[in-house]
N, C-alpha and C positions, 0 to 999 in steps of 0.2 A: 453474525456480528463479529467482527474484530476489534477487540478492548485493547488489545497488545499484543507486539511481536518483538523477535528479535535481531539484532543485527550482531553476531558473534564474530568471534577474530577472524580477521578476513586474511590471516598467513596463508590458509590451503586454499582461500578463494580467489584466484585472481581476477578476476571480475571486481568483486566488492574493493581489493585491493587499490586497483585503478580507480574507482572510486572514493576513497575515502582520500588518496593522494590528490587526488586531483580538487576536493573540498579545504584540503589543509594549505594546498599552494593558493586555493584562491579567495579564500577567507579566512578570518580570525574564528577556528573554532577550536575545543579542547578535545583532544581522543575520549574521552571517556564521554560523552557526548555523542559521539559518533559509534559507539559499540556497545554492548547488553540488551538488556531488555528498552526498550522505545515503550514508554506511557504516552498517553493522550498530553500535549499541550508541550510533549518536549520537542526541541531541534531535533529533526530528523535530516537524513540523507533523502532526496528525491530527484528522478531524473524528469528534466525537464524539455522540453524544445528549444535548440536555441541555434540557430546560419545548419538546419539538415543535421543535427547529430541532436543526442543524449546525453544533455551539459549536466553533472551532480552540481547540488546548490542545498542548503539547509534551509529546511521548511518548516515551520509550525504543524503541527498534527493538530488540526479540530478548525473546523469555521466555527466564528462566533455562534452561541445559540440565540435564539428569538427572546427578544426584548433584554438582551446583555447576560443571560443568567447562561450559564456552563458551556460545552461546547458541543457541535454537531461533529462525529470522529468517522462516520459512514452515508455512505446513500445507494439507498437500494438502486439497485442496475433497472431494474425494471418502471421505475417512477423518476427517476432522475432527468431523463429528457425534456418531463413536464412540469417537474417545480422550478421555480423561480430560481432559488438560492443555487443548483445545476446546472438548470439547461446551459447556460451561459459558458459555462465550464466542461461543459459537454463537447461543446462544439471549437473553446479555442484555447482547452485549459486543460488539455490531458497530461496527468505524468506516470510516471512508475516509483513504485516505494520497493525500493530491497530488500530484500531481507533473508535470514538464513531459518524462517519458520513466523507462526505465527502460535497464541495458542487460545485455547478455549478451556471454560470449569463445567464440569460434569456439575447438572445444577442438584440432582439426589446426593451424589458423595462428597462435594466440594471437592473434587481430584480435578487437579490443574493439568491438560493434554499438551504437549506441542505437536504439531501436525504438519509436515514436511513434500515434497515432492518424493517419491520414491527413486532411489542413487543418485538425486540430486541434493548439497545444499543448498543452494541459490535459490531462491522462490522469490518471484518478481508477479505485484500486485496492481492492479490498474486505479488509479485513481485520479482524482481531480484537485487543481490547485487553484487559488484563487487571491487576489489580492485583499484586503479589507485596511482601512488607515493606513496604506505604508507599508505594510504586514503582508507578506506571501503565506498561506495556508494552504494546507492538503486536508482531504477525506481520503478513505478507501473506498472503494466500489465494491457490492456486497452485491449475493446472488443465492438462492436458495440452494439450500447446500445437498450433496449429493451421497449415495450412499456411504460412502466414506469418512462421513462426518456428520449424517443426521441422527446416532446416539446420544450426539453430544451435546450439537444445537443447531437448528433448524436454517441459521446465513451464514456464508463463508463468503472470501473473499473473492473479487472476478479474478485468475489466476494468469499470469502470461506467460508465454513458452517467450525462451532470449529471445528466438527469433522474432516474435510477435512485437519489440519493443518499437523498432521504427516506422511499422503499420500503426500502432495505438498512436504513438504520440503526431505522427505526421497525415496520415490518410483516413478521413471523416468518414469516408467513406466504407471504413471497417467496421464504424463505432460498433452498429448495430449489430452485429454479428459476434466481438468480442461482448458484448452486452447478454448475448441470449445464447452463447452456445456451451454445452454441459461441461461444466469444472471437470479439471481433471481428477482423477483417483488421488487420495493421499495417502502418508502413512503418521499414526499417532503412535507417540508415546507419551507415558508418564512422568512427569517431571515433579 
């Protein structure tokens, strides 16, 4: 499961960099909004499809939950094709959520991990975006997690390589495959 990540200064990213200018030219949003730690139900950065490219746009984090009470912030990769509140978004609602880490609590020590690409910062997530009243929302796509991260907790997020971003968001015909193929290695540390 992913409860929270982070989107840090994007000065040494230039990827995030162009992203974050490109949300500020195109919307009314505040920097501090766009940078730290991302909770569930905040404005996030998310790339979406929009004329062949990877347009950033400010998202909600969480689908509404069932019968109005809190929010849905994930969907397992593996059952998403078949629930309702997904599939749909499956198939014409893919985005990517940026970020420069994600993290997970050790549930015996309460020790909070971040968990990283190894000599990468950049870690791009696959996820789903959907409208509800007016309202654009995102999940993250979650995936049984692999040795690298099953100490700590049993889902982690579907991971994308840069390259992978204009496959996921544009050719359906990948889904399946970024859906079931083994996360890559990470690396944790304590924070």
């Amino acid at each position: 499961m992913c409860g929270r990540y982070t989107l840090a200064s994007a000065e040494d990213l230039s990827d995030f960099e162009d992203i974050i200018n490109e949300i500020q030219r195109s919307e009314t949003a505040r920097k501090d909004i766009l940078q730290g730690d991302i909770y569930p139900t905040d404005l996030a950065p998310v790339l979406i499809p929009e004329n062949r490219m990877a347009i950033p746009k400010l998202v909600v984090w969480g689908f509404p939950g069932f019968k109005g009470k809190g929010v849905i912030i994930n969907a397992r990769a593996e059952t998403a094709p078949s629930k309702p509140l997904f599939s749909g978004a499956l198939s014409y609602g893919r985005c990517v959520i940026p970020s420069t880490g994600f993290f997970e609590w050790d549930k015996r020590t309460k020790q909070k991990y971040q968990f990283n690409l190894p000599d990468s910062r950049a870690l791009y997530m696959a996820g789903l975006v959907r409208e509800f009243e007016g309202q654009r929302r995102f999940v993250i796509l979650t995936t049984s997690a692999n040795e690298s991260m099953q100490d700590i907790h049993d889902r982690m997020p579907v991971i994308l390589d840069k390259n992978d971003i204009e496959a996921w968001l544009y050719d359906s015909s990948y889904t399946g495959y970024f859906l079931q193929r083994t996360p890559p290695v990470l690396e944790k540390r304590a924070v």
